[in-house]
N, C-alpha and C positions, 0 to 999 in steps of 0.2 A: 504494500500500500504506500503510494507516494503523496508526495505534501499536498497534491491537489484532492484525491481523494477524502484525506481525513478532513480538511479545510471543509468539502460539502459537507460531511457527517456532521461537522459541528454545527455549521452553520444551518442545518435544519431546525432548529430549535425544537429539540426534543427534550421532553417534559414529563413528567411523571404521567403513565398510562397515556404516553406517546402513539397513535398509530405505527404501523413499521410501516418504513418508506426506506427505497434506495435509489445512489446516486450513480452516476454514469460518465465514464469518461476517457474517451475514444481520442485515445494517442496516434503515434506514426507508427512507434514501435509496440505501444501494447494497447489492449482493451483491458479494461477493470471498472468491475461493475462492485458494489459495497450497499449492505440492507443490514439496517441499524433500526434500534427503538430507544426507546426510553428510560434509566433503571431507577428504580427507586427514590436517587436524590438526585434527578434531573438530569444526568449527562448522560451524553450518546452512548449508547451498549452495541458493538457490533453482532450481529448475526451470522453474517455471511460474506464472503467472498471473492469473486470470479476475477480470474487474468488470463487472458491467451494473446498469443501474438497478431499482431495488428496486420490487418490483411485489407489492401484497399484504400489505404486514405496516405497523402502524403503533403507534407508541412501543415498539417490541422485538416486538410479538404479532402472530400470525400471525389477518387480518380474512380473504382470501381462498385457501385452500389452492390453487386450481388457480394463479392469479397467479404465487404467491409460488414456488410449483414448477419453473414456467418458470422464471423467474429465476434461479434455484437451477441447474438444467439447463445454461444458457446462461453460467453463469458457472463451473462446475465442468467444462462440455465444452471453454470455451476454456483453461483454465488443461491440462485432461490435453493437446489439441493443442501447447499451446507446449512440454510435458514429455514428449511422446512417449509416454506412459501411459494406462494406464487403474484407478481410483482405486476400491477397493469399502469403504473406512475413512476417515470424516474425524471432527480433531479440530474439538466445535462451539463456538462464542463462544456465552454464555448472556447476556440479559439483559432477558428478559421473566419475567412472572409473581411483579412486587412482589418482585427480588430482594435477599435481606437475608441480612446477617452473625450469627450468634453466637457468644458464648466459653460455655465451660462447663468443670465439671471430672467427668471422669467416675471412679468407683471399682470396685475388686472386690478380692474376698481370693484370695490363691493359694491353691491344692488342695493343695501337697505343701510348704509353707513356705519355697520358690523360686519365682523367677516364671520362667515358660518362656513357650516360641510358643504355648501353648497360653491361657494366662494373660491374655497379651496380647492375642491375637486373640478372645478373650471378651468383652476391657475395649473394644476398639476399636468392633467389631458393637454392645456396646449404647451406645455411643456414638451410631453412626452410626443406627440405632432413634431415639435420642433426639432425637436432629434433624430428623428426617423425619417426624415426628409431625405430625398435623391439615394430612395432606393436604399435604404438601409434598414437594417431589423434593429429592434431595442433588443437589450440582450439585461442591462442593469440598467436600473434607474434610482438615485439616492436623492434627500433632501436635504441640504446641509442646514441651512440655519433660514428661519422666515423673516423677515422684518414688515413693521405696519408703519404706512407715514413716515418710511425712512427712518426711522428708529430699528436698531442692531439688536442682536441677541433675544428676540421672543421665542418662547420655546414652543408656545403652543396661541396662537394669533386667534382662538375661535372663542367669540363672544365680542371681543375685542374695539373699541371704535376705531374707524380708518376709514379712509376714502379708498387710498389702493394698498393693495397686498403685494409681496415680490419676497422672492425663493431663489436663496442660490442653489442651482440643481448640478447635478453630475450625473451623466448618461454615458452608460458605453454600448454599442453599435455594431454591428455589423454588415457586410454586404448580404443584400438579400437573398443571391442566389446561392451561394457556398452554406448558408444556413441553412436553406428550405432541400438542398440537398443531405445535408446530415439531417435535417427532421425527417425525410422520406424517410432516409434508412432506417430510425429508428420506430417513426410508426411500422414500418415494413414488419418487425421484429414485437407487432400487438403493442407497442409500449407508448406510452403520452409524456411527451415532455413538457412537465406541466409548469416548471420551473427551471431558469435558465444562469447559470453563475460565469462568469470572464474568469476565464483561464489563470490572468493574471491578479485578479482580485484573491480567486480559491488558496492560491499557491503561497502566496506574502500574507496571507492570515494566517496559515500553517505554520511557518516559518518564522512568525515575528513575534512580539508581546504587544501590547496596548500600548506602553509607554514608550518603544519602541516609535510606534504608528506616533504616537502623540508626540517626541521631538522632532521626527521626520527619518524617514528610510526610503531605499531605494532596491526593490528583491527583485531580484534576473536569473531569471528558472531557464537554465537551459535542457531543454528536452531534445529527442534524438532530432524530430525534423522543425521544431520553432524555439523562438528564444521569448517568453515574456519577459514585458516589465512593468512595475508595479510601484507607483512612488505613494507613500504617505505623509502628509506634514498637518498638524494638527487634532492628529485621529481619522482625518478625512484622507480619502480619494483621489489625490493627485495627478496623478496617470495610469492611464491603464493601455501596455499595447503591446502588440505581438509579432514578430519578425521573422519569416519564411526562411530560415537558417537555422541549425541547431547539431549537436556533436555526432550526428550521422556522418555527417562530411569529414570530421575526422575521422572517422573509422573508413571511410574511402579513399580519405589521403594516403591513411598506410595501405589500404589493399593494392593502388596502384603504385606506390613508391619500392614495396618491400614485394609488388605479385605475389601477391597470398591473396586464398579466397576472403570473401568480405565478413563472412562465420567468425575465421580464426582474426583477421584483424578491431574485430571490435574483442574479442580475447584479448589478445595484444594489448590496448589501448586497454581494456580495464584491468589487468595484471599486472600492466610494467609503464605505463606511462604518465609520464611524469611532467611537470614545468619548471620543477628545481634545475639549476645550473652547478648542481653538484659535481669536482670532480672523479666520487666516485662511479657516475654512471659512463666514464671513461671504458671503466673496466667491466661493469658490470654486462654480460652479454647474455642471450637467450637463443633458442633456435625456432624455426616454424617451419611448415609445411610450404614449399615453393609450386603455384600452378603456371601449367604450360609447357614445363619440362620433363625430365623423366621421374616415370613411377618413384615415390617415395621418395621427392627430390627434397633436400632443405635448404633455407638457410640461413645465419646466421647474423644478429645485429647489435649491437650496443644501445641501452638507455638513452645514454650520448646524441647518438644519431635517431632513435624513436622521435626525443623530442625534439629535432632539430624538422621533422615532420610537423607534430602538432601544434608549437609552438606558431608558426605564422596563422594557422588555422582561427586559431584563439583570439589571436591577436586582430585578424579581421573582422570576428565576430563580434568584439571590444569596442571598434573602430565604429562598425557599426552601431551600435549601440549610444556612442558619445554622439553620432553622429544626431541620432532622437531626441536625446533628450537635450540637446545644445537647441534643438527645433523648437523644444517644447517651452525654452525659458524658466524651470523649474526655480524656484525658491532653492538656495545655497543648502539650506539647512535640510533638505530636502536628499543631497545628494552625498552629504557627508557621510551617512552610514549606509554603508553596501552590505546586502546578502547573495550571497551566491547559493541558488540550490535545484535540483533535479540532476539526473546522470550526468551531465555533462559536467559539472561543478564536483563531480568526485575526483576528478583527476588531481594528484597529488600539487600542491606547490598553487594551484591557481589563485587562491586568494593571495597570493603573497605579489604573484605577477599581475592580477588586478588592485592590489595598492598600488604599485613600484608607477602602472600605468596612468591610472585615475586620480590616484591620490584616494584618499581618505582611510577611516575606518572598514577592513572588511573580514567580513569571515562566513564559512560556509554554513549554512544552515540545516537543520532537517527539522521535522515535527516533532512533536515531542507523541508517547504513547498511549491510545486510549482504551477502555473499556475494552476488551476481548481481540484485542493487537497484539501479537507478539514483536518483538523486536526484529525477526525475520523478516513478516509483512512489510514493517515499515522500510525495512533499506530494500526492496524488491524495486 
């Protein structure tokens, strides 16, 4: 179970005499489905389980629906088996279709020079209009803070006297089509995705604390075929957004570098590689299976030179990266604390070479353990 996963289990709020509900989330490289309740004194209890490898979808999108179906199948039948159930609702992980963050402030005047539910669910709706414009799905939709008559910090504006009401909102988005193809697939598979979470919101909840959120952070989940990110400053929602690259590509730098199949080189990469500039990986060497020559050919490489492969990889992935959030104009304090976490952020040394890069505080993250998680699940 990875940091996006347990992220949805929590964030169901489940409650003493909880329904069981489970979430859903359809990677590059795996499917994992999760069916959780409620225990006793409120927190999530897992039930159940499913992962199989991901078949059909690549950087978030869905390239072959019948593939990516099975998968979906084969991962939601095992998880209802280990949970005794049978599942017609799942919350889905979103992170295809160029997903991106916005702030806005939305207005309206009250009808009766109070603001009622009426008022508000006016302001909200075109709100949520206003985000989903040219073709884009709502995916999240938050409230930050209300204000009446331009007065700051109201927490709750109903009853209230005011002429106009105004909401700062934070919506995250997608494109229509790359969504409505993952919903296909997943009604394909009887299921309703009746609730929708951002990839990069699920992951930096997992991975972070409150107070964390609340001086400002910055979490970059690198998964095999996308990279989110995820900023918080003030408890709030800063960015949210997702980039078509992820530690796949280094496991294809070495299969074309070292000609080895693409199997043993993502081996390689999680066994021996590294972003230290130690010079013991001088000496340290390994061997592998060489394709294209003869039976049972190997051969032979140094640490040293592994990562003198992944090392640029990384490094464009990083570039990338500065390159967004320099777009974005984020708040300083925003950017000062880095977490790095999903497979690609195991590679030994990389926090040290995203401070060395970016500068700041960084260090890699994982989830912390819930309710019926072994420590296994979680590093999967």
């Amino acid at each position: 179970m990875n940091s996006i996963d347990r992220s949805i289990v929590e964030r169901l709020n489940l409650a003493r005499g909880a329904p069981i509900v489970a979430a859903l989330d359809v990677g590059t490289s795996k499917v994992v489905c999760v069916i959780a309740t409620g225990d006793e004194s409120g927190r999530a209890r897992l039930l159940g389980i499913g992962h199989q490898r991901s078949r059909g979808v690549k950087a978030g999108m869905i390239i072959d629906p019948d593939a990516a179906e099975q998968a979906i199948r084969a991962a939601v039948g095992q998880a209802e088996r280990m949970a005794g159930v049978t599942m017609e609702q799942v919350t889905l992980a979103v992170s295809s279709g160029r997903l991106k963050s916005q702030r806005f402030v939305a207005r309206a005047r009250t009808e009766t020079g109070f603001a009622t539910d009426a008022d508000l669910a006016r302001l909200l709706s075109g709100g949520e209009a206003y985000a989903a414009r040219g073709a884009r799905t709502l995916v999240q939709f938050h409230n930050e803070a209300w204000h009446v008559d331009g007065a700051e910090g109201v927490a709750d504006p109903r009853g209230m006297a005011c002429t106009e009401l105004s909401a700062d909102l934070v919506a995250v988005t997608a494109d229509d089509g790359p969504m409505q193809n993952l919903l296909a697939v997943v009604e394909r598979c009887y299921l309703e995705a009746h609730q929708l979470v951002a990839t990069p919101f699920a992951s930096a909840t997992a991975v972070t604390s409150e107070e964390e959120r609340q001086l400002g952070v910055l979490v970059i989940d690198m998964g095999a075929g996308v990279t989110s990110l995820a900023a918080f400053l003030g408890g709030q929602l800063a960015l949210a957004e997702v980039l078509p690259v992820g530690a796949h590509l280094v496991t294809f730098d070495i299969a074309r570098r070292l000609t080895t199949p693409v199997t043993e080189a993502e081996r390689i990469k999680t066994l021996y590689g590294t972003l230290l500039p130690a010079r013991s990986n001088d000496h340290e060497t390994f061997s592998y299976p060489v394709t294209g020559g003869e039976e049972g050919a190997t051969g032979r490489v140094s640490r040293a030179e592994l990562r003198a492969i992944i090392a640029p990889r990384i490094e464009g992935i990083a570039a990338l990266v500065a390159e967004r959030l320099d777009a974005a104009r984020l708040d300083r304090a925003a950017l000062e604390r880095v977490v790095l976490t999903g497979g690609g952020a195991q590679l030994e040394g990389i926090d040290s070479m995203w401070a060395e890069t970016r500068g700041g505080t960084v260090r890699v993250g994982k989830p912390k353990p819930i309710d019926g998680v072994s420590p296994d699940m979680l590093s999967s």
